[in-house]
DSSP file (Angstrom, degrees, kcal/mol; ACC not computed):
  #  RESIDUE AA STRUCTURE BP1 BP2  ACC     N-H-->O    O-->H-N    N-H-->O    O-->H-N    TCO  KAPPA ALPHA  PHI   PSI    X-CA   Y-CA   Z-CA
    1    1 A X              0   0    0      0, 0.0     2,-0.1     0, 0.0     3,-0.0   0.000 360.0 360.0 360.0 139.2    0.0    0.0    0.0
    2    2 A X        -     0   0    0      1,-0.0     2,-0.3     2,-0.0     0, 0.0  -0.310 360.0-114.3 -80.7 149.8    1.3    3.4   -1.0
    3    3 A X        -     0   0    0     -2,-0.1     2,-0.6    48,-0.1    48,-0.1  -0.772  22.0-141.3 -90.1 148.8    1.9    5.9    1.6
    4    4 A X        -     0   0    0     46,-0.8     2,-0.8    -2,-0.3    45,-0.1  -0.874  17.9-165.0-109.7  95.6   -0.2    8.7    1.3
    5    5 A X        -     0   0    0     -2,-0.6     3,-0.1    46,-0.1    46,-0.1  -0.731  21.6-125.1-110.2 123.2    1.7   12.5    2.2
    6    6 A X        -     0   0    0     -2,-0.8     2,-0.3     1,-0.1     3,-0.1  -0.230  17.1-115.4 -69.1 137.4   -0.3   15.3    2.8
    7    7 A X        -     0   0    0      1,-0.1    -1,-0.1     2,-0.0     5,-0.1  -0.534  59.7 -82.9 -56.9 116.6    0.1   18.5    0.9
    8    8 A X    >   -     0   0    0     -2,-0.3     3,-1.4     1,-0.1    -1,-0.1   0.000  36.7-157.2 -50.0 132.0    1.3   21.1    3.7
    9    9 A X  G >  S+     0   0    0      1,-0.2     3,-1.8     2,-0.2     2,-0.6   0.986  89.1  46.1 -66.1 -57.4   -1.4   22.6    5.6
   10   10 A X  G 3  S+     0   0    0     49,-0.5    -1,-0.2     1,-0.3    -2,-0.1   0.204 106.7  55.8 -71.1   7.3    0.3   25.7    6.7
   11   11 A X  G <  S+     0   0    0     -3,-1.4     2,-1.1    -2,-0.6    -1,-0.3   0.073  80.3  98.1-129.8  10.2    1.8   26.6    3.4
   12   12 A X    X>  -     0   0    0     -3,-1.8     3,-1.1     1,-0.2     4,-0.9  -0.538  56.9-179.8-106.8  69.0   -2.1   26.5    1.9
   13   13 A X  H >> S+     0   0    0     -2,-1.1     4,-1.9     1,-0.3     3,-1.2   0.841  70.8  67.4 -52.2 -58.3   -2.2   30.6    2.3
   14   14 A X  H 3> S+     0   0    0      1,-0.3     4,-2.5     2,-0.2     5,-0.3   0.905 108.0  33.3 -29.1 -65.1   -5.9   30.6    1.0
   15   15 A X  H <> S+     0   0    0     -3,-1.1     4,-1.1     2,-0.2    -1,-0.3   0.830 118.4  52.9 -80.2 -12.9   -7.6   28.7    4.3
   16   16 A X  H <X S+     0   0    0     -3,-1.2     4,-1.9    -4,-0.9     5,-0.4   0.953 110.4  47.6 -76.1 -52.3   -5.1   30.2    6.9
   17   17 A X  H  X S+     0   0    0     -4,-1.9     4,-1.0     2,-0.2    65,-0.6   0.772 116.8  47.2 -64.4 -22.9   -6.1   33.6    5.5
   18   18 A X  H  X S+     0   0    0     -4,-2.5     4,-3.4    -5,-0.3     3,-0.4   0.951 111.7  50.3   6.9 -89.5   -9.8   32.5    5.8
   19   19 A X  H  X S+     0   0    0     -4,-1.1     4,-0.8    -5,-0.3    -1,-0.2   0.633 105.4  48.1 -46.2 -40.1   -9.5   31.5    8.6
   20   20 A X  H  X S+     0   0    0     -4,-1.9     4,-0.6    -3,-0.3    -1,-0.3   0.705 110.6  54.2 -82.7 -26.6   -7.8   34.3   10.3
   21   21 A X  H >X S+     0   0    0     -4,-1.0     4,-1.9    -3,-0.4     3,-1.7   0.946 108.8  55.4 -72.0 -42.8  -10.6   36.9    8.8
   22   22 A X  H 3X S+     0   0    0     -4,-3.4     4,-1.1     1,-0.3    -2,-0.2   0.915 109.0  47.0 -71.5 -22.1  -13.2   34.6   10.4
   23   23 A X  H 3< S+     0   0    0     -4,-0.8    -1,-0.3    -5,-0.3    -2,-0.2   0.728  99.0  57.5 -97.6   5.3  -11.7   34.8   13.4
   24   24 A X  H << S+     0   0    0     -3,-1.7    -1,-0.2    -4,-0.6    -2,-0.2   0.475 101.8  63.1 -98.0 -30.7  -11.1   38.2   14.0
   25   25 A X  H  < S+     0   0    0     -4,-1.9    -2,-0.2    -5,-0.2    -1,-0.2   0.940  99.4  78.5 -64.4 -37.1  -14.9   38.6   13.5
   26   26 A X  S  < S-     0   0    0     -4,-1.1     3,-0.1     1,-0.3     2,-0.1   0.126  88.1-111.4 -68.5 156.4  -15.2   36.4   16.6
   27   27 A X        -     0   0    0      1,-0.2    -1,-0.3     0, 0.0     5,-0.1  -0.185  43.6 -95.9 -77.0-166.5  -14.9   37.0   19.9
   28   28 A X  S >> S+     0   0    0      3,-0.2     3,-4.1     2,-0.2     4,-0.7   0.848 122.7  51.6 -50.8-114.5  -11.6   35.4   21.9
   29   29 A X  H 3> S+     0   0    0      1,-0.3     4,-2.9     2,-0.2     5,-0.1   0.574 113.4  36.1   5.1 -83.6  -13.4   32.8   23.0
   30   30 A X  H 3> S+     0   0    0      1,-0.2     4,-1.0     2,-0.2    -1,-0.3   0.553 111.6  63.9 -79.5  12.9  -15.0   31.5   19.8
   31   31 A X  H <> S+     0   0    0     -3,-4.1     4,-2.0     3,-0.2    -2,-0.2   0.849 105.4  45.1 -68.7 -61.5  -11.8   32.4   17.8
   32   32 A X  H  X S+     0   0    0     -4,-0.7     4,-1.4     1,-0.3    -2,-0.2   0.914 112.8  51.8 -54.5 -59.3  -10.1   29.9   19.8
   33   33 A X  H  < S+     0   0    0     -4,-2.9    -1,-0.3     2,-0.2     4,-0.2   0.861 110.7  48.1   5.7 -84.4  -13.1   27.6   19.2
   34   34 A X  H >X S+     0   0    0     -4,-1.0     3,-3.5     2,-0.2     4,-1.2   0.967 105.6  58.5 -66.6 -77.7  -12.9   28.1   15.4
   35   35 A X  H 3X S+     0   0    0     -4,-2.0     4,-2.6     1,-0.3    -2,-0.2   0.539 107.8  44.8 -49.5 -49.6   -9.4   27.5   15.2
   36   36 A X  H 3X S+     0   0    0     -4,-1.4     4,-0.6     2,-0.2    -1,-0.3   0.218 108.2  52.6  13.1 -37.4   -9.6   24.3   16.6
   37   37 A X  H <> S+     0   0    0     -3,-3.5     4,-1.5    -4,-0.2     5,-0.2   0.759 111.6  44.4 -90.4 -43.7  -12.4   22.9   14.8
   38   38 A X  H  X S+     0   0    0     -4,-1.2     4,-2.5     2,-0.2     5,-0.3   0.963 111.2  58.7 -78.7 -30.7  -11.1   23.7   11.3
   39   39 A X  H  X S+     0   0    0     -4,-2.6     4,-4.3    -5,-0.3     3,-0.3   0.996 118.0  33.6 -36.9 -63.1   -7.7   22.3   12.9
   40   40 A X  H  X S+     0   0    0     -4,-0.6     4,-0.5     1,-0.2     3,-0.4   0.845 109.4  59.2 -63.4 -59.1   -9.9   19.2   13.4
   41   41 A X  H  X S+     0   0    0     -4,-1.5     4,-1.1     1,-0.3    -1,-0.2   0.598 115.8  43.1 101.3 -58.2  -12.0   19.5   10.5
   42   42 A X  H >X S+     0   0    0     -4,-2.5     4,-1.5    -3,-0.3     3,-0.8   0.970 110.3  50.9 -64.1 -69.4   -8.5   19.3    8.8
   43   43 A X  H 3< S+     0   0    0     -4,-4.3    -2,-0.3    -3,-0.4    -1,-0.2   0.430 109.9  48.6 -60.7  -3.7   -6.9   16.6   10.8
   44   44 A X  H 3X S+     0   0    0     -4,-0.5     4,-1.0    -5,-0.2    -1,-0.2   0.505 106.3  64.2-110.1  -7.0  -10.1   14.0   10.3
   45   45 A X  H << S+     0   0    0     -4,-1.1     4,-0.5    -3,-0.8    -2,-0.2   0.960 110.9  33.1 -60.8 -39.7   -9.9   14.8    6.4
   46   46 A X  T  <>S+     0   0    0     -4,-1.5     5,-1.2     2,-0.2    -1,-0.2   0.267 111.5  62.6-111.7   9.8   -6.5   13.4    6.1
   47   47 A X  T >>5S+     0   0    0     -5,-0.2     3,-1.1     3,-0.1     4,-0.8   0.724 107.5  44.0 -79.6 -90.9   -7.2   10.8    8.7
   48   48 A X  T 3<5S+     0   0    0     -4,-1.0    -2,-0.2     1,-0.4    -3,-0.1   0.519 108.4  66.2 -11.6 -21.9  -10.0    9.4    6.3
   49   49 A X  T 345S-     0   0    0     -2,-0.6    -1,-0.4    -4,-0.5   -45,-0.1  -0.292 118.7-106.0-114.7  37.7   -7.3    9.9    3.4
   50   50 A X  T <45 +     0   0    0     -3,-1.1   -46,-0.8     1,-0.2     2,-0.6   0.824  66.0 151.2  45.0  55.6   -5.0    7.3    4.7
   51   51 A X     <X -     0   0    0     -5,-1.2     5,-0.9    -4,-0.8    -1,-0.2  -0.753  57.9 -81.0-123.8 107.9   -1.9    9.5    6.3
   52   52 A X  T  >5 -     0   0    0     -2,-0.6     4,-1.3     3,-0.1    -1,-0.2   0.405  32.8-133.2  31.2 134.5    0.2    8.8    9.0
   53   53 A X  H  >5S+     0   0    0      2,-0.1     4,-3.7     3,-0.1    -1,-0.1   0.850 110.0  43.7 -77.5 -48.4   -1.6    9.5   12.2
   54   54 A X  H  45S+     0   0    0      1,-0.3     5,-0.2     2,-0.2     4,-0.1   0.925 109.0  53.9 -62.4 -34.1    1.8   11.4   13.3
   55   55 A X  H >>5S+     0   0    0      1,-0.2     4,-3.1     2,-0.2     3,-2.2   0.977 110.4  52.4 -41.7 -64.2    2.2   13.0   10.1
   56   56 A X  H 3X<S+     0   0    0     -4,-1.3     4,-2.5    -5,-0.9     5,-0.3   0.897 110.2  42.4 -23.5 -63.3   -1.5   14.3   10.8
   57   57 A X  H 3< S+     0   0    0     -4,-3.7    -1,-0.3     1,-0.3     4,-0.2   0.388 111.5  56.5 -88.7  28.0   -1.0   15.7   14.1
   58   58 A X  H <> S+     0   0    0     -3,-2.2     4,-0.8     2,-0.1    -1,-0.3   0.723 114.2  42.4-125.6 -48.9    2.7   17.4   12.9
   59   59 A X  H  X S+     0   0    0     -4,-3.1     4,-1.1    -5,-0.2   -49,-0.5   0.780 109.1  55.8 -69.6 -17.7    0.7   19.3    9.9
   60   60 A X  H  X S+     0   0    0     -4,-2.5     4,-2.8    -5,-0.2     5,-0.2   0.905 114.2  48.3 -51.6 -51.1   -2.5   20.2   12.5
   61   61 A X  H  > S+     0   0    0     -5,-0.3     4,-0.7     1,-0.2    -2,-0.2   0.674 112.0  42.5 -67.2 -20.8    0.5   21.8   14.5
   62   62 A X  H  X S+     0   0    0     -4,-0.8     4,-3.4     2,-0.1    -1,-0.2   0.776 116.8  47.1 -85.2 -41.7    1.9   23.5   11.9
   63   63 A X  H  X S+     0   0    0     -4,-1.1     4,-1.1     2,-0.2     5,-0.2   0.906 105.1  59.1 -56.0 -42.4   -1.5   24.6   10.6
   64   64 A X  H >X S+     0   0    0     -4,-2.8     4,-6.1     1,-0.2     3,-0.5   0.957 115.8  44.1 -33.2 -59.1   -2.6   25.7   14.3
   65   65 A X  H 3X S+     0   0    0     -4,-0.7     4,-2.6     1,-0.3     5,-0.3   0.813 105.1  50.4 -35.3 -53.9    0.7   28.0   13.7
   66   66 A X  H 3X S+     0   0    0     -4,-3.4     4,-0.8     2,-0.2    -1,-0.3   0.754 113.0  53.4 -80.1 -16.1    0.5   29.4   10.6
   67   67 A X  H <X S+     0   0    0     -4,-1.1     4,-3.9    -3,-0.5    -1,-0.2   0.924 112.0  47.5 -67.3 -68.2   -3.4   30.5   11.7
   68   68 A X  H  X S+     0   0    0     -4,-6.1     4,-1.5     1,-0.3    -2,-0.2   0.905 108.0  47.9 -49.0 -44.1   -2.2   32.1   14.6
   69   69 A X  H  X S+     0   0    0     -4,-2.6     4,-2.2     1,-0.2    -1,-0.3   0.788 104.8  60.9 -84.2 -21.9    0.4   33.9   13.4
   70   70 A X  H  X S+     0   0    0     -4,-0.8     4,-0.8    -5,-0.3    -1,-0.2   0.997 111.6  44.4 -48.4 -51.1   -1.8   35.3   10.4
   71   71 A X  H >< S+     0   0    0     -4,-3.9     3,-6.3     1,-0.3    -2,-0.2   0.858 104.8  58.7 -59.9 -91.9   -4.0   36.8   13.1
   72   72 A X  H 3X S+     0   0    0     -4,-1.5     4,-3.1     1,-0.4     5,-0.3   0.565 111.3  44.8 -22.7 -55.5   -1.1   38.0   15.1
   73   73 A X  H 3X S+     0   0    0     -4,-2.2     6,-1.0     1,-0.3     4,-0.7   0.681 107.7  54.5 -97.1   7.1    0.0   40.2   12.0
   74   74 A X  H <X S+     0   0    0     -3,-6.3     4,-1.4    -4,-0.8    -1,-0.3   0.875 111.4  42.6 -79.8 -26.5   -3.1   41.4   11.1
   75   75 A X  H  4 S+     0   0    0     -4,-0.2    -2,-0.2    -3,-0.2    -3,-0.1   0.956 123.4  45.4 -62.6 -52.9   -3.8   42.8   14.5
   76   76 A X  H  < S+     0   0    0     -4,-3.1    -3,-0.2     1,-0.2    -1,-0.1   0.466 132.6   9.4 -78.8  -7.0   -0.1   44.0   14.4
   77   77 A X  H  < S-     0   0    0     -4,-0.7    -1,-0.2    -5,-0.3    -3,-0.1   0.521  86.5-126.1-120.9 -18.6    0.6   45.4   11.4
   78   78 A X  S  < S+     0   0    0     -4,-1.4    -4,-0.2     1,-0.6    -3,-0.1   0.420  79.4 116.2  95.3  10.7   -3.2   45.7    9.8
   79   79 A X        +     0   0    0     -6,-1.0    -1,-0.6    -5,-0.0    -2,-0.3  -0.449  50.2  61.3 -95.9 164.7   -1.4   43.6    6.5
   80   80 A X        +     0   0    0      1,-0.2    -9,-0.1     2,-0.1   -10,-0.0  -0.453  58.5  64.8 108.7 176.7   -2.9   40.0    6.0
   81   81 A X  S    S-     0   0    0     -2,-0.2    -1,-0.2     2,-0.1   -63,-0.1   0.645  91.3 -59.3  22.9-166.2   -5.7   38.3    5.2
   82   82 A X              0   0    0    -65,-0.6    -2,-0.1     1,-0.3   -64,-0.1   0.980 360.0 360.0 -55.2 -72.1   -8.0   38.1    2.4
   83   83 A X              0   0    0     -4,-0.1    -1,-0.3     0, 0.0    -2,-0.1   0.646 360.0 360.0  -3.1 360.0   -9.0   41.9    2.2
C-alpha cells in the first residue's frame, strides 16, 4: 500500500487567511473555538485519506501556527488576510 503524504497545511495561504478573517470577526473565545475545529476539520480529512496519524498531528501543528500567526499580523501590522 502506497503511503499517502499530505500537501502542507500551513503553506495552503488561501484557508489560513480565511481562517484568520473569520476569526477576527469572533470574539476570543470562539476564535479559539474556530481555530480548533477547522484544525480538526483538517486533521479528520487526512485521517479518512490514509496519512500517517503522526504526520497528521505534525501538519495540524503546523496549521494551528500558521493560523495564529496570520492573526497576530493582522492585529499587528493591519497587513494579511484576504482583504
Amino acid at each position: 500500500m502506497a503511503e499517502v503524504i499530505p500537501y502542507p497545511l500551513a503553506r495552503r495561504v488561501d484557508l489560513v487567511r480565511r481562517q484568520a478573517d473569520r476569526v477576527l470577526e469572533l470574539d476570543a473565545a470562539a476564535g479559539d473555538r474556530h481555530i480548533l475545529r477547522q484544525v480538526d476539520v483538517q486533521r479528520q480529512a487526512l485521517l479518512r485519506k490514509g496519512c500517517d496519524p503522526d504526520a497528521v498531528e505534525a501538519q495540524c501543528r503546523a496549521l494551528e501556527g500558521a493560523m495564529r500567526a496570520e492573526i497576530w499580523k493582522i492585529v499587528l501590522t493591519g497587513h494579511g488576510g484576504a482583504a
